[in-house]
N, C-alpha and C positions, 0 to 999 in steps of 0.2 A: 218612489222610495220604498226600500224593504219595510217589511213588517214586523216587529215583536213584538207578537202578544203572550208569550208563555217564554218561562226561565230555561236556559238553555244557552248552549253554545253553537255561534251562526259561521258558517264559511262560508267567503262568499268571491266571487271572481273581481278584481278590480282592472277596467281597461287604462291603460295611463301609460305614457312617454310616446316616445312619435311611432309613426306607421312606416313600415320599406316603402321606398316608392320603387317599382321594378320596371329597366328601360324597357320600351316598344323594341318592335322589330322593325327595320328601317330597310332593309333585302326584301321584303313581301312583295312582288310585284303581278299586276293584274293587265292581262292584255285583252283586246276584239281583234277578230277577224276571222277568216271564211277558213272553215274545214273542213275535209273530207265528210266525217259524220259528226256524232256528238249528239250531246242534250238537247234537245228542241223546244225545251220548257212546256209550260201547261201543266193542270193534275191530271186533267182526263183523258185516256187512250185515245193517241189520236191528234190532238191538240198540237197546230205548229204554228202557235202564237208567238214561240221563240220567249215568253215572260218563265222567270226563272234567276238564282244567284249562279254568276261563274263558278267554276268547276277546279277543284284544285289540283295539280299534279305538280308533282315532285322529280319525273326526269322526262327525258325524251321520250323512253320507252314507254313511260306513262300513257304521256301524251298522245301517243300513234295508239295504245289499247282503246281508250278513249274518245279520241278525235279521229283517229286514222292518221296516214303520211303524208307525203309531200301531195302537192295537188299538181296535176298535169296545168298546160298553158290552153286558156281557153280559145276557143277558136276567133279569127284573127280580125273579127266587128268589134267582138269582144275587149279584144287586147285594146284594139286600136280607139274605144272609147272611153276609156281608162286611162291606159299609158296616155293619148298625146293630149290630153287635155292639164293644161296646166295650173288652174286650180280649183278643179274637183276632182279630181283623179288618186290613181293611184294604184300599187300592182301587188291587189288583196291575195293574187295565188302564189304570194312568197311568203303568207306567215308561216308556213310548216318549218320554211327553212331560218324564220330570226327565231322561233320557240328553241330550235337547236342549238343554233347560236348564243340565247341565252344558259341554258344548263353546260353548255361546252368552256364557257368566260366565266362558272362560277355561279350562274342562277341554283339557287336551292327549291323557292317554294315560288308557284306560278297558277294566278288564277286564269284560269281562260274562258274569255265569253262568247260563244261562238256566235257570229254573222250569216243569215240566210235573208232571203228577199222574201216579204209576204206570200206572195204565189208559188210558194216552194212544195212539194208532196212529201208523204210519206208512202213508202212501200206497202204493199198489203198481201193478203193471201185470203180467200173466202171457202171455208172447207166444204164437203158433201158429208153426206154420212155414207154409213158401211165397216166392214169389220176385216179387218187383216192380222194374221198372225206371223210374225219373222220368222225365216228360217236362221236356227242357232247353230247351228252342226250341219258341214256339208255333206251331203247324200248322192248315190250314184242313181244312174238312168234305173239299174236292175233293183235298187231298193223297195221295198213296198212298206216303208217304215219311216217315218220321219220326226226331229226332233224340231218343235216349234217354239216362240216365247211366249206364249198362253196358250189355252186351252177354252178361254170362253168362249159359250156359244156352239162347242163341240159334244158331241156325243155319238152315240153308238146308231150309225146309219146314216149320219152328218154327210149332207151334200156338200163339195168343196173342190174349188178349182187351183190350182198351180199356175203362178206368174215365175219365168223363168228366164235371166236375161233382159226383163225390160216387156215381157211376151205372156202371154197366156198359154201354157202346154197346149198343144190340141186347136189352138184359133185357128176359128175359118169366118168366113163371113158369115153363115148360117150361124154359126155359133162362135160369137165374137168374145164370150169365156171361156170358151176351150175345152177341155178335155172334163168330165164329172170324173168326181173320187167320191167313192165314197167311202166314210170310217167305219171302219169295223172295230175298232177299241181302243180306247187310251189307257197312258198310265197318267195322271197327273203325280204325279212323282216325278219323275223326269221329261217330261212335256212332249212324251212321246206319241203319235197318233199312227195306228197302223190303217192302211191301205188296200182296196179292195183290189188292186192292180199294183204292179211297178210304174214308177214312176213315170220311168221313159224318157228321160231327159235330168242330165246331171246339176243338182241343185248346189250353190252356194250360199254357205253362211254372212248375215246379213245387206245381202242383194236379193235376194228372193224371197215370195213368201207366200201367204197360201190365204185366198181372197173365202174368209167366213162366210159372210154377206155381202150381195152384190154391191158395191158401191154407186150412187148416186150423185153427177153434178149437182153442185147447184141449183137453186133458181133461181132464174137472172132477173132484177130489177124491171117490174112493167106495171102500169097504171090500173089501179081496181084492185080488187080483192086480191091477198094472195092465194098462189096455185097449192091444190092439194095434193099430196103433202109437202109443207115447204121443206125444203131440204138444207137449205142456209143454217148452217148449223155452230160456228165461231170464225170470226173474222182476228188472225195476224195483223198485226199492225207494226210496222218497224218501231222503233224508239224515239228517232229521229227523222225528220226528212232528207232526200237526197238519194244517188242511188247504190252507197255505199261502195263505191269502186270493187263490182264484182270480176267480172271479166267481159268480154268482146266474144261477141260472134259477128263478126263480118262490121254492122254501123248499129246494131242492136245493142244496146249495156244490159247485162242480168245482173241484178244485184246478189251482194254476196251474204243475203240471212236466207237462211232455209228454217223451216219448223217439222217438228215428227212428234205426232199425238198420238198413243197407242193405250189400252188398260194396261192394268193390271193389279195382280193379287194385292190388297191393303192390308188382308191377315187372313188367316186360315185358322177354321173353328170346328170342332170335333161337336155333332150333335149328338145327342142326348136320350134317354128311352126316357118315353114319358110316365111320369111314375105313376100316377093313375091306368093306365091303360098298358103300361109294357111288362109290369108283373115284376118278379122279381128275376136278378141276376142271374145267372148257374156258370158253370165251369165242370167242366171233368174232362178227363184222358184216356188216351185210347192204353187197352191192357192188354193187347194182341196187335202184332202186325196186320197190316188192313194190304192187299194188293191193290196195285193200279184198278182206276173205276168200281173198287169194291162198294156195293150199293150199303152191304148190314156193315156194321162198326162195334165191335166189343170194349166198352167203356167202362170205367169203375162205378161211375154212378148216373141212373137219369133222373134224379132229383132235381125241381124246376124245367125238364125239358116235356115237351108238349107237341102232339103233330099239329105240323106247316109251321113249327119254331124254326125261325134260319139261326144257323150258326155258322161260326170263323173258325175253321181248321187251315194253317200253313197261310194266310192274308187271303184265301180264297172263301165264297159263302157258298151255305147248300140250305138247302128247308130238309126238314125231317119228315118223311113219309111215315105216315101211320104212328100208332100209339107208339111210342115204347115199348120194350119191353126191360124185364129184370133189369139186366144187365146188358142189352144192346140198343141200339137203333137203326135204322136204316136212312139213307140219306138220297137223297136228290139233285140236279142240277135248280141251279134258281129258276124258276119259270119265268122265261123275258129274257135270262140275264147270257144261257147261251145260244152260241146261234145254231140255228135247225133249218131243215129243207128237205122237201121232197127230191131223192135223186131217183135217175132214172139210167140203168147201166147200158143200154142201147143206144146210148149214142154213139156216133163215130161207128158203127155197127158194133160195139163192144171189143172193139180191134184189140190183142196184144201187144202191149209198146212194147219196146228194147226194156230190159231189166224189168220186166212185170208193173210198167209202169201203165194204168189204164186210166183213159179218160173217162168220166159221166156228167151227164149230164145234170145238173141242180136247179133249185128254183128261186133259191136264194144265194149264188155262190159268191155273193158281193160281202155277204159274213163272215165267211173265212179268208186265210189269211195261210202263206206259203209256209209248212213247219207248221202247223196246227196238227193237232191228231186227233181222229173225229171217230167216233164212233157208228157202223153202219148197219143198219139192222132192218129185217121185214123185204130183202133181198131174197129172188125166188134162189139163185146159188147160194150156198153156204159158203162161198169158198169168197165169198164178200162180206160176211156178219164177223162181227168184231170191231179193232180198232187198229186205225191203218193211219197214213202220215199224207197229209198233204203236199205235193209237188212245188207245184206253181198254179197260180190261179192268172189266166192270162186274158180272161172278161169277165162278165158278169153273169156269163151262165154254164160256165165250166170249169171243172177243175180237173187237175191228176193226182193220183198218188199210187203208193207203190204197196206192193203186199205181196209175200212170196209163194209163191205161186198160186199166184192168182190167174183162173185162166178165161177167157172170152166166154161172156153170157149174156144174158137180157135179163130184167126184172125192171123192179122198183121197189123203192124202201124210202127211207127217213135218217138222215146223216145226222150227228149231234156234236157239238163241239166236245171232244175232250175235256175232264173235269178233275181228276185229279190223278196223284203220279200215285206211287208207294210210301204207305205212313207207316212208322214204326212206332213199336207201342210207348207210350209216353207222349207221346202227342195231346198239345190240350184242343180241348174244344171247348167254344165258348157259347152262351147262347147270345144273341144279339135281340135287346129288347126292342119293339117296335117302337116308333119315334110320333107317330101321328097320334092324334087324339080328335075322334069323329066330334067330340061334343065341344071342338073350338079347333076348328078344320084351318084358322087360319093363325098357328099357334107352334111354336116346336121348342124345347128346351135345348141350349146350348151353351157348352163348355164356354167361361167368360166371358160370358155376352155383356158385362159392362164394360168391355172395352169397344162395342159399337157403338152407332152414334146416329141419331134420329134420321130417317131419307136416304137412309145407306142402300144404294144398291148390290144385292146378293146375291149369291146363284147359288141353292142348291144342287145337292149332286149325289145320287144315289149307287154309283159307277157304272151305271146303263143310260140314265137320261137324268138333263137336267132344265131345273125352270127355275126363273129370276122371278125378284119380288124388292122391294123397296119395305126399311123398316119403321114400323109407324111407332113401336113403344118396345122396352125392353124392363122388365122389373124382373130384378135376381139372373136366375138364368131362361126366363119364358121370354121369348121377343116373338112381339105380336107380327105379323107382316101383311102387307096390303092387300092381300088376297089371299083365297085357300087353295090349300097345296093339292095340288093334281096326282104327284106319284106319292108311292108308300117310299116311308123313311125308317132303317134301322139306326141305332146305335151306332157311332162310328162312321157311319156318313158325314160327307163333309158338307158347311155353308163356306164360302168364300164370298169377302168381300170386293165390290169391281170398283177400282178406283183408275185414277188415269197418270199417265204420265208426261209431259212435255218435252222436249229435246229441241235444241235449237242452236246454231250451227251459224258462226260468220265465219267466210272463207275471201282469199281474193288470189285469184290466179289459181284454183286447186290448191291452195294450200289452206287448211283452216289455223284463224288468227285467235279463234274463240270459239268456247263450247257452253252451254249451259244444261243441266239433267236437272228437270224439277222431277218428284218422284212426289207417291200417296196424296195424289190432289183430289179434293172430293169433287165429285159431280155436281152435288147440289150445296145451293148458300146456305151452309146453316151458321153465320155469321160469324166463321173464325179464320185464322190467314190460312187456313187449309183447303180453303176455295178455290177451285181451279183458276179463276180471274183473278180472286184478289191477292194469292201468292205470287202470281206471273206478273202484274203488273208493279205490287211493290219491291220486286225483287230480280226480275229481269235487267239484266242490261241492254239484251237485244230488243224483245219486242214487248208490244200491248195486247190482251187478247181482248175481242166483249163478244157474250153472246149472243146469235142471233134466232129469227124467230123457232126453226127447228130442231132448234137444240135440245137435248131431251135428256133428264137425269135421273132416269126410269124405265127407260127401255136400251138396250144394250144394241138392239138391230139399228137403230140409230144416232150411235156411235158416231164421232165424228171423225173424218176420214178424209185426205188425197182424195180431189174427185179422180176421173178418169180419165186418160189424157186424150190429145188431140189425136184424131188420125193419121199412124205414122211417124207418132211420135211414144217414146220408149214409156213403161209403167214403172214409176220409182214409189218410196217409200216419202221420199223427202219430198216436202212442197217447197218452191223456191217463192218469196216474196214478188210480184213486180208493181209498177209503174211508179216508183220514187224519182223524183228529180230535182235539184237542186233549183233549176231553173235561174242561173242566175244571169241569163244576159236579161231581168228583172232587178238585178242587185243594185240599188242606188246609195249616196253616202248618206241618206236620212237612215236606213238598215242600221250603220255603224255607232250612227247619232242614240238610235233605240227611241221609246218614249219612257214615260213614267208610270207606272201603272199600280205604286205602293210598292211595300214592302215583299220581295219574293215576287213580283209583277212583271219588275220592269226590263227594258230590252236593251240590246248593246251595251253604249259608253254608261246609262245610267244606273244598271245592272250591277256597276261598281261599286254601286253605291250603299249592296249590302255587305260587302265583303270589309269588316272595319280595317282588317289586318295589311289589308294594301297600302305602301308607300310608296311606289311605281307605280307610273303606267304608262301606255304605248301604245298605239296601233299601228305597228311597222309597216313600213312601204307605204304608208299612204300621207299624200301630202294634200288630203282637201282642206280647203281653208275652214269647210262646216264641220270639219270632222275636228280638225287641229283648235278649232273653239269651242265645241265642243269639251275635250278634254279640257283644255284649260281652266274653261267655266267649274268644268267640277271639280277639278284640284284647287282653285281658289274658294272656292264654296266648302267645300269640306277641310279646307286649312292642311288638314297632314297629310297630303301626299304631293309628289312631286312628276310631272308629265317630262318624256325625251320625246322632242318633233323631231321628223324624218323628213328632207328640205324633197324637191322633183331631181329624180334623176337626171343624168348628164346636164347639169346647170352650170355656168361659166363662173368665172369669180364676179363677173360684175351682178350675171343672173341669181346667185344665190344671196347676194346682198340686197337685192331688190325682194327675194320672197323673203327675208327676213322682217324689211322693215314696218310693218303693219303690227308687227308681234312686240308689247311692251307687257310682260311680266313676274311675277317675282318666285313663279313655279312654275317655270319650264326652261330649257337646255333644249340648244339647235347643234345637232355633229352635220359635218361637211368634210369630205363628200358620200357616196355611197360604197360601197365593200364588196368582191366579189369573193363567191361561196362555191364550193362546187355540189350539184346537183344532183347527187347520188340516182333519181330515178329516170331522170333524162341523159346520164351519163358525162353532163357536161357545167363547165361554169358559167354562173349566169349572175346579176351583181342585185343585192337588194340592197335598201336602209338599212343602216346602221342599230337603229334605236334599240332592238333585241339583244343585239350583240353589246351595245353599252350597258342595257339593264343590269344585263348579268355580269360586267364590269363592276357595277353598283357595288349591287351584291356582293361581288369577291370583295373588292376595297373594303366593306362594311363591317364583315366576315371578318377577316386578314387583318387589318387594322381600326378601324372603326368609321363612326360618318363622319367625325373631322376631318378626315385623310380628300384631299382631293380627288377625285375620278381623273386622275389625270397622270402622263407618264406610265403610264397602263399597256403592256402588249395586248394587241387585238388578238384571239386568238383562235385557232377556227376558221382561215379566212385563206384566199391562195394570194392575193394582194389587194389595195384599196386603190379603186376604178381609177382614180386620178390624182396625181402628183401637185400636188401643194408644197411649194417652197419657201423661204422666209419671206421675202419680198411680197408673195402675196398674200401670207397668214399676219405681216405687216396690214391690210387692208382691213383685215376679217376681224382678228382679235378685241381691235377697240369699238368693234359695232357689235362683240358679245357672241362670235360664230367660232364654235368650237372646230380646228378642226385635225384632222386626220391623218399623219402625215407617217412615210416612212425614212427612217433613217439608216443608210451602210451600217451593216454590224451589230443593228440595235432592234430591228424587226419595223412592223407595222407599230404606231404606239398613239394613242389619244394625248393630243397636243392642245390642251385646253379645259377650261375649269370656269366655265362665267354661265352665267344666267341671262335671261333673254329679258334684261331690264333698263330700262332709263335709269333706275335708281341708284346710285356707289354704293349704298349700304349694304346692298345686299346683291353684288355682281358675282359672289363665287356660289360656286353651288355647295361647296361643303359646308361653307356659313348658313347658306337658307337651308337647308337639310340639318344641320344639328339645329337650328332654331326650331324647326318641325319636329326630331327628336323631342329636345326637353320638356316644349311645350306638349308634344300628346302623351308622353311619360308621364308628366305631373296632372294633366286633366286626366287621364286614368286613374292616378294613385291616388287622390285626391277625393276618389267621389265620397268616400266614409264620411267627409266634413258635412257636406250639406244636413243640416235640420238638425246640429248640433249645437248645445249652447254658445252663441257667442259673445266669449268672455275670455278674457288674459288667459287660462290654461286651455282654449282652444287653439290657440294664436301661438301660444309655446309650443303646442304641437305639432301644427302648421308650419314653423319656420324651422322647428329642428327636422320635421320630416323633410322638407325642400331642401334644406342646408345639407343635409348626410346626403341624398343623390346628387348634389349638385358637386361635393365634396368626391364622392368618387365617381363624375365624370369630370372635375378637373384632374383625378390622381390617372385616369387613362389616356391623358393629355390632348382633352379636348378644346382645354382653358387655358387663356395666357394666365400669368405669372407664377409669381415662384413659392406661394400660398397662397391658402384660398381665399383671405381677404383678398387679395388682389385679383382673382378670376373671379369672385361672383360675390353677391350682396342679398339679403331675404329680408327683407322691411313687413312686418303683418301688427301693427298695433295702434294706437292711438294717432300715433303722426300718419298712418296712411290710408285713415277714416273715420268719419263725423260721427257725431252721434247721430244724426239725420241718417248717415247711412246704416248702424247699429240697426236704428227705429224699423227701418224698410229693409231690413233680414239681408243686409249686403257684407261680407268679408269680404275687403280688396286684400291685396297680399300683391307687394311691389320688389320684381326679381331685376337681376341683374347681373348679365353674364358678360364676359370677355374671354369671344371665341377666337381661335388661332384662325390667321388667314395664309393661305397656302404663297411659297415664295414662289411666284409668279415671275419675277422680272430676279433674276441672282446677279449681282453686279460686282466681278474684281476690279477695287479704283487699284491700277499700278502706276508705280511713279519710276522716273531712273533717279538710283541714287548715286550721290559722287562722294568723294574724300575727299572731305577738306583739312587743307593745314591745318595743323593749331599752331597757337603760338610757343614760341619756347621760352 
């Protein structure tokens, strides 16, 4: 009861007069049987327990995303223990084609449960580790340049090999990688890496690509300790078992999921000068033109500049040689940063090429890079010091270049990368504050470091070399990392984080059906759906991933990766799944039966049994007696829904009255005979059950007119004709034993010729009567549940009967009910005369209904008489 204990005015909500009661759905229908793929139930990766609720789709296309298509004819032990078995049988690889049939006849909303035999697989794929980067942009054999889709793991002198084709550049059996490159510079800007050679062979965009780290098989399952280092580093797992109808080589199935596991960038983060130890800021501008390689620089000011301060002129760094002065400084190349070598111009004996073009000999010529301009100096000729242009670098110990006239000598000197072009005055120059701090070596301040996130793997990257770390703590912008940093770090240097991505790929015939791109998966659990397993798993449709033991979320070298292929067999990027199968010459009719295993548990037929919304159900083509009692049992047990049996194909009129008679009940419908369909992927017509193609008759009539409306009088539709010709004389036999059947008529099509139920009982022989009784009754237990635990007393009871009265009211105004008002279609009794006080005492409200359903004209009879004239008298 409300409360008032102080003066005031109370508003307050009053519930009173009746409740909507709003009808069910009475079209919902729930089928079993064998499909291409589908849900295999279970939580855990892996799991082909088959427990799990059907699956809802809404059209055919649906249904082939989801399940896949028509199923091929299984081989002929198969067939033939199935097909001629007459009652446990039945021909499970025609559900693809009654699901069609029913969205084609008006099915809207369709649970489906899919059928596999216990000993069925799942597909799998078990990765190595190693590191690959794609080629994005295709490249010619003469390039020495190439654009990749990462850059981890790269740097300046990076050894790397070239797969091209399916091939290793360069493989030979001594050297079954192929050809070394090695990097002479990146831009991570545009993911370019240059080359200490041309290529030599024309690369394409996403077929090829360029092997980081060697990859590593596997290790394969064997007793005792595992081997060091284990390399099993995440197992694929399809979604489902079976082998996904990939394609054929010769008698071998590959199924059709592939998976592609690759890094990459999760964010990119500007570090930091540490303000302790990096000093302060500066800036100034150049106040005089500077020439190409000019070492002094005329600045406005060297305030804050310091020698061996590096600075940023034009995105390029130098260190400042010596003090300052006034108004100038002098600059340098970075130490490290360009590349250098002993050359030696004796080689080739110093020959004069065409156009002053001369070889020499280096000590490092894997540095440079074709178009480079290097600077040559401590040459016994002078007509070699300066700065000249690189040729072509065609190994690793020579190069060319060109210089006008330059003429044939011998020496030795020290080549130096080119460092800067022509600056004009106004140029800024920045100084770049050091980024390390010797008194917490394992320590760096960086631009929005709250947006990292604990165990994050990083790479630093100083634009000459880099090294990975994992993040152990971050407060403000200091993140502490798992070890101390090995290079020096300025300002402006970048960290990147390495996170992974997944790609995964069903295809059947070459043609892919579906694709999925997980992106910014983390490495390690730090317990959000950002996990590389636990976003793949609750969010895949294709596969399951889990890790195994060498998986590692801290080291980048072992990466998980495509092991290596067989010998003789091509190097791809994609892993293809194998050894799923269906395995179903294993399929028996307990599979269909399912068990119980709770709620969300349970398998097959019982499986139905979480889906409320179902008023259908079917297991087309199959006529086993386990399976067809099955259903039954559950549509009598669960009251509102209603089961169509599918009788054995080619059965005689006397044969299908004999598999009828066993069958007595008041929720299920038998059609006779079976329907031929045409076969879209065998090209041909082949005849199944009916019950599909009725469901979705259901439905239309349901839909279209409502559930009083008989299912009957109905075009089958969808269908090239029905197997066998039924005429009156013999639907004379069938009708009064309650066998629905099938027949076609000149001018009128294929049409369902029947409307009765598979019962002894007269009360309930039509199926539109026991289907509106199923209506009203799970309308009003639905509508109804608000009663329970409420007082009952006269204004619950007036509640009660006005809420039953107003639905019952407009399902007679949609002429579900005989008569010609609604006292005469229905009656609501809820009060004193239709319970004790005994029952009051023991919390029971009876509520006593009464309805008068329309029965369909069944039998239409014109009496004609002849009439005559008669006289009258006069």
């Amino acid at each position: 009861m409300p409360e008032y204990l102080s003066p005031g005015v109370y508003v307050e909500e009053v519930d009173a007069g009746p409740k909507p009661i709003e009808g069910v759905s009475t079209s919902t229908t729930g089928m079993v049987g064998v499909t291409e793929r589908g849900p295999s139930g279970g939580s855990a990766p892996g799991d082909t327990t088959n427990r799990g609720k059907p699956v809802l789709v809404t059209s055919f296309a649906d249904f082939t995303r989801v399940f896949g298509g028509f199923l091929p004819e299984p081989p002929p032990n198969i067939v033939n223990r199935w097909a001629l078995d007459p009652t446990e049988g039945g021909r499970w690889w025609l559900f693809p084609l009654s699901v069609k049939g029913f969205f084609d006849n008006g099915g809207q909303r369709l649970f489906v449960k899919r059928v596999f035999p216990a000993g069925a697989t799942a597909a799998a794929a078990l990765q190595g580790i190693g590191l690959t980067s794609e080629v994005v942009h295709d490249a010619g054999a003469a390039d020495t340049s190439l654009r990749i889709q990462h850059l981890f793991g790269i740097q300046n002198n990076s050894a790397v090999h070239i797969v091209a084709g399916g091939n290793p550049i360069g493989a030979a059996a001594a050297a079954p990688l192929g050809t070394v490159f090695h990097v002479r510079g990146y831009d991570a800007t545009t993911g370019t890496i240059s080359l200490d050679q041309p290529i030599g062979q024309d690369l394409k965009a996403g077929r090829d690509f360029v092997v980081i780290f060697a990859r590593q098989a596997p290790a394969p399952p064997q007793p005792g300790p595992p081997p060091v280092p284990d390399t099993r580093t995440l197992t694929f797992t399809a979604k489902s078992v079976g082998d996904w109808g990939g394609n054929t080589q010769g008698d071998y199935p590959l199924n059709g999921i592939r998976v592609r596991m690759r890094p990459m960038v999760g964010g990119t983060f500007r570090i930091l000068g540490d303000p302790a130890t990096g000093g302060n800021a500066a800036q100034t501008s150049l106040t005089a033109d500077a020439a190409a390689n000019a070492a002094a620089l005329t600045v406005g000011s060297v305030a804050g500049f310091g020698n061996g301060d590096h600075v940023l002129i034009r995105g390029h760094q130098f260190s400042i040689n010596g003090a300052p002065a006034a108004s100038a400084i002098t600059i340098q190349p970075v130490a490290g940063a360009p590349a250098q070598a002993t050359v030696d111009t004796a080689a080739n004996n110093g020959a004069v090429r065409a156009n002053n073009v001369v070889t020499i000999k280096t000590t490092a010529a894997h540095t440079f890079a074709a178009g480079d301009m290097v600077v040559i100096a401590g040459v016994a000729d002078a007509s070699f010091n300066g700065t000249v242009s690189v040729a072509t670098v065609p190994d690793n110990t020579h190069f060319t270049y060109a210089q006008a006239g330059a003429a044939a000598t011998s020496g030795t000197g020290t080549a130096t990368q080119f460092w800067h072009a022509a600056w004009q005055a106004g140029t800024p120059v920045l100084r770049l504050r050091p980024a390390n701090n010797p008194g917490s070596p394992n320590s760096i301040h960086v631009q929005n470091a709250e947006q990292l996130y604990l165990n994050a793997l990083v790479e630093l990257d100083n634009g000459t070399n880099k090294e990975r770390f994992t993040v152990d703590s971050v407060v403000g912008d200091l993140v502490t990392l798992s070890q101390n940093l090995a290079n020096q770090y300025l300002e402006g240097n970048r960290m990147r984080v390495i996170e992974a991505e997944v790609l995964t790929r069903y295809e059947v015939d070459g043609v892919v059906q579906a694709e999925e791109h997980f992106q910014n998966l983390h490495l390690a659990d730090d317990g959000t759906m950002n996990f590389l397993v636990t976003q793949i798993n609750s969010n895949s449709q294709l596969v399951d991933v889990v890790t195994m033991p060498g998986f590692s979320d801290s080291n980048l070298a072992d990466f998980p990766a495509v092991p290596p292929p067989a010998a003789g067999q091509p190097d791809v990027l994609w892993q293809r799944l194998d050894g799923g199968d269906n395995h179903l010459e294993l399929l028996t009719v307990d599979d269909f039966v399912g068990v119980d295993g709770g709620s969300g548990a349970r398998t097959g037929i019982q499986a139905m049994e979480d889906i409320d919304e179902i008023s259908i159900c079917a297991a087309p083509s199959i006529w086993s007696t386990t399976v067809q009692s099955a259903l039954i049992t559950h549509c009598e047990q669960l009251r509102y829904r209603f089961v169509i049996l599918d009788p054995k194909d080619g059965l005689s009129i006397d044969g299908i009255q004999t598999f009828r008679e066993p069958i007595d009940t008041k929720y299920a419908a038998l059609y006779y005979p079976w329907i031929e369909v045409r076969d879209p992927s065998v090209r041909r017509n082949v005849q199944i059950g009916p019950s599909g193609h009725m469901a979705g008759i259901y439905a239309r009539v349901d839909v279209e007119r409502g559930v009083f409306k008989a299912p009957a009088n109905e075009v089958i539709d969808s269908i090239t004709k029905i197997s066998q010709d039924v005429n009156k004389r013999e639907q004379d036999l069938l009708n009064p034993k309650n066998i629905n059947a099938l027949r076609f008529f000149p001018n009128r099509g294929n049409r369902v010729w029947g409307a009765r139920v598979l019962t002894s009982d007269s009360s309930w022989k039509y199926i539109n009567v026991r289907r509106l009784f199923i209506y009203v009754e799970a309308s009003i237990d639905y509508g109804t549940q608000w009663v329970v635990f409420e007082p009952n007393d006269e204004p619950l009871w007036a509640r009660v009967r006005q809420s039953i009265s107003n639905f019952l009211t407009s399902t007679w105004r949609s002429g579900a009910l005989q008569g010609a008002k609604p006292d005469e279609a229905f009656f609501v009794k809820c009060d004193h005369t239709t319970m004790t006080q005994d029952d009051i005492d023991n919390g029971r409200l009876i509520c006593v209904i009464g309805i008068a359903p329309v029965k369909p004209a069944e039998f239409v009879i014109f009496r004609i008489q002849q009439k005559t004239m008669e006289i009258q008298a006069s």
